[in-house]
C-alpha atoms as a printed R data frame, in Angstrom:
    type eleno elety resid chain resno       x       y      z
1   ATOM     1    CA   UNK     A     1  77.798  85.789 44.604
2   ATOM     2    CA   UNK     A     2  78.770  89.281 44.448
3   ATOM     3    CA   UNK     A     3  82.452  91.401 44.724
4   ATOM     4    CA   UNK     A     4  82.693  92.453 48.155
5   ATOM     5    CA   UNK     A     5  84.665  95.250 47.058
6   ATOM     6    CA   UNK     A     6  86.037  96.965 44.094
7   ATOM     7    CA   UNK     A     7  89.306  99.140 43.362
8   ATOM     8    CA   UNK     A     8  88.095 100.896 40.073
9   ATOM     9    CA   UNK     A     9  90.847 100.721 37.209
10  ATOM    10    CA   UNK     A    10  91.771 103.217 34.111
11  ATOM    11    CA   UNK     A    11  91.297 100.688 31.622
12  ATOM    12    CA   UNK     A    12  89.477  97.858 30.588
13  ATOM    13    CA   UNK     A    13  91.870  95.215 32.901
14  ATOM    14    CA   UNK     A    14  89.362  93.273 35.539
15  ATOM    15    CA   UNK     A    15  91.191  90.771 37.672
16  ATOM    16    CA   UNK     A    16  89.359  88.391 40.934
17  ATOM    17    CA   UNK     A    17  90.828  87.996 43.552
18  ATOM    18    CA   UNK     A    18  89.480  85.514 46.508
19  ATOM    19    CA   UNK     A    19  90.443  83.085 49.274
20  ATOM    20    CA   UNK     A    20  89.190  80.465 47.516
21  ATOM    21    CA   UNK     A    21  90.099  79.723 43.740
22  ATOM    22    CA   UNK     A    22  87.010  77.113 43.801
23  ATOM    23    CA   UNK     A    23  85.136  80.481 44.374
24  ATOM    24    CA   UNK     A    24  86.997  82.919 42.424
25  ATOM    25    CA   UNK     A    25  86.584  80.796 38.836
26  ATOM    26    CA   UNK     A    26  82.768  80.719 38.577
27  ATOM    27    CA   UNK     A    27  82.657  84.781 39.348
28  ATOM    28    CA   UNK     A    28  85.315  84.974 36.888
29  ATOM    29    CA   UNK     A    29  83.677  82.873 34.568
30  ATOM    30    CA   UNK     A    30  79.775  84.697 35.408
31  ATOM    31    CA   UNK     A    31  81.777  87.997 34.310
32  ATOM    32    CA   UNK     A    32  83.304  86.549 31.501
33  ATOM    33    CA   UNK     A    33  79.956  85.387 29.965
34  ATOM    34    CA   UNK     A    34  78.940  89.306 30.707
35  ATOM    35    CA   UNK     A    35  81.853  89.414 27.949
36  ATOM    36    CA   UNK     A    36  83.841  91.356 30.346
37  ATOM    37    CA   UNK     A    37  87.149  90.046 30.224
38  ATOM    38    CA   UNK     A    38  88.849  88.557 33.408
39  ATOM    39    CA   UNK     A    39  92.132  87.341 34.271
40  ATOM    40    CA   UNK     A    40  92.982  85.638 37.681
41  ATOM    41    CA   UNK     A    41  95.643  83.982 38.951
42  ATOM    42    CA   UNK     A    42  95.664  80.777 37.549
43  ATOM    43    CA   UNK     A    43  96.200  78.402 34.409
44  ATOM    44    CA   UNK     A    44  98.924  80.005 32.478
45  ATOM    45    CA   UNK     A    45  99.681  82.960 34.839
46  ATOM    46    CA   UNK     A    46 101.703  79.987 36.832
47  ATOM    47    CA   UNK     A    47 104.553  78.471 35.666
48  ATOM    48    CA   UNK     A    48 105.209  75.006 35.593
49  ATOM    49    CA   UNK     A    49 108.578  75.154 37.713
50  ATOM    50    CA   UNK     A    50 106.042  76.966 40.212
51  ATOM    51    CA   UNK     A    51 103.087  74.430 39.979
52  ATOM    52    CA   UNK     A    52 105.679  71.614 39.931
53  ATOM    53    CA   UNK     A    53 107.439  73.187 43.443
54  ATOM    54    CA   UNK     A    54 104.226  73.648 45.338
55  ATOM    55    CA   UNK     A    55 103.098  69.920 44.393
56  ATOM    56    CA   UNK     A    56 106.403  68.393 45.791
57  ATOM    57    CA   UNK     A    57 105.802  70.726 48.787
58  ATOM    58    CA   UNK     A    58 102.093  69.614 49.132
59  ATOM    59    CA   UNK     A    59 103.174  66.193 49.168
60  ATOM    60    CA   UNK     A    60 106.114  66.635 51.543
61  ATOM    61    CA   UNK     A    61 103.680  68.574 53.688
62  ATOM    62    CA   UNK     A    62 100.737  66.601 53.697
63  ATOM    63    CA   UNK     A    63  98.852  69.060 52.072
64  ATOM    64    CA   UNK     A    64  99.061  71.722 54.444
65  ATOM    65    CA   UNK     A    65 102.501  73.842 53.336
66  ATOM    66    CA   UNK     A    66 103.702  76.063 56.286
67  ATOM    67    CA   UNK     A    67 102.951  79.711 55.831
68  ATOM    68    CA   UNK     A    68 106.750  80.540 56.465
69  ATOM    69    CA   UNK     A    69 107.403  78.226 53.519
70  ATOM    70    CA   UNK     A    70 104.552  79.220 51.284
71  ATOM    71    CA   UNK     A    71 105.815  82.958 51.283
72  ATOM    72    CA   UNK     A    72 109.264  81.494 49.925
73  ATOM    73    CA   UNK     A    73 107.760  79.788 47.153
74  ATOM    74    CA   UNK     A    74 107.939  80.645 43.406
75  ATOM    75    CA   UNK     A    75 103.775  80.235 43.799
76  ATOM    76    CA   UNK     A    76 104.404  82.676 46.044
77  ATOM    77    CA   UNK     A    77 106.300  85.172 43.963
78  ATOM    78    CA   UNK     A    78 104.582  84.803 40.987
79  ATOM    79    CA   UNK     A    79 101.322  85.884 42.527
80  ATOM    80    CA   UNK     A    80 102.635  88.440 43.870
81  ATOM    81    CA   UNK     A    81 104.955  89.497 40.882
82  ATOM    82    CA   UNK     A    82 101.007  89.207 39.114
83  ATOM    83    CA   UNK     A    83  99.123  91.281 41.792
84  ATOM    84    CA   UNK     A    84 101.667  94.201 40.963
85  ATOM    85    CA   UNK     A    85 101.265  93.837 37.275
86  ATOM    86    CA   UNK     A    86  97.314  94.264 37.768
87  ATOM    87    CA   UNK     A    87  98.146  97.627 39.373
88  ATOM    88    CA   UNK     A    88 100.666  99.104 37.382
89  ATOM    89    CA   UNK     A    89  98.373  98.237 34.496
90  ATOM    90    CA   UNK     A    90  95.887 100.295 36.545
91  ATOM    91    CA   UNK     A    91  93.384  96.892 35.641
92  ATOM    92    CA   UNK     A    92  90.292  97.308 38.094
93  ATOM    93    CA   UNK     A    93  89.996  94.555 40.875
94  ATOM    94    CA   UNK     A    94  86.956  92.366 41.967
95  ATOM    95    CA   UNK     A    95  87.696  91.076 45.590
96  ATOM    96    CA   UNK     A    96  85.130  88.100 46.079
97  ATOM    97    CA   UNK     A    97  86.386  88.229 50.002
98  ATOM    98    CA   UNK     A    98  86.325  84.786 51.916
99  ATOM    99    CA   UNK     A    99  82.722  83.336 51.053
100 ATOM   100    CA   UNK     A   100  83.448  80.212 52.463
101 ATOM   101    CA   UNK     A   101  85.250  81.165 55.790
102 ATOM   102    CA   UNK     A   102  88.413  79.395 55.176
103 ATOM   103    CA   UNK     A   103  91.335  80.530 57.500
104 ATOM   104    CA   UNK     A   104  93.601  83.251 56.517
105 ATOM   105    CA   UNK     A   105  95.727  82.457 53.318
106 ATOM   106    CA   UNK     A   106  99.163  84.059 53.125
107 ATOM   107    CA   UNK     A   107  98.344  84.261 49.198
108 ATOM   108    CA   UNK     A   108  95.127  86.556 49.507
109 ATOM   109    CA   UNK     A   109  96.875  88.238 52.526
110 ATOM   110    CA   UNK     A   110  99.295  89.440 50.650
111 ATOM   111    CA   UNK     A   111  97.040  90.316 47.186
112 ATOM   112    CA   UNK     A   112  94.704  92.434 49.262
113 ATOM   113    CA   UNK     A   113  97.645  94.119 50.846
114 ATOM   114    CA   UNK     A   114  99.076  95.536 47.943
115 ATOM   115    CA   UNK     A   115  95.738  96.010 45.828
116 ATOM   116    CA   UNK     A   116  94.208  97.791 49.149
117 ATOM   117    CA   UNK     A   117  96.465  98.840 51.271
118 ATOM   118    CA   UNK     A   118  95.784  98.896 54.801
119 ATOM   119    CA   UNK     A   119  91.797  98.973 54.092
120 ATOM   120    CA   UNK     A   120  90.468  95.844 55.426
């Protein structure tokens, strides 16, 4: 698997970003072995009052949370509160794109609209 695109940083800060987390890891993980190293949104970046919330929701939702409620979440916020840290860090980004063709995600709508603007 390869980026589908790049946004070139100042430093040494590579984040992934993907629809899919279950594709995003291993690319993060094949760059990491590289000994390039790779933060994405996941494991510690989320808090446990925000993992806890979107569980509760899951279950409440039957595993498919509304995108109007998803966008209200603390999930929610703290990805996107992590998506602007990566750029004012000026951190380069790896988008991985949608290599599965999953629907659209509200998450990685919103990451590739502030990481790329408008740019599809």
């Amino acid at each position: 698997m390869s980026a589908k695109r790049i946004l070139p940083g100042t430093n040494d800060n590579v984040a992934v970003i993907g629809r899919n987390m279950d594709a995003v890891k291993p690319f993060a993980d094949a760059l990491g072995k590289q000994g390039i190293e790779v933060e994405t949104f996941s494991g510690s970046k989320i808090s446990k009052a925000a993992n806890d919330a979107f569980k509760e929701l899951s279950t409440r939702y039957g595993g498919k949370i509304p995108d109007d409620v998803l966008v209200n979440t603390k999930m929610f916020s703290e990805n996107q509160a992590w998506v602007e840290g990566i750029m004012n860090k000026g951190g380069t980004v790896a988008d991985i794109g949608n290599p599965f063709d999953a629907g659209k995600s509200v998450f990685y709508e919103m990451e590739k609209s502030i990481i790329f603007g408008g740019i599809k």
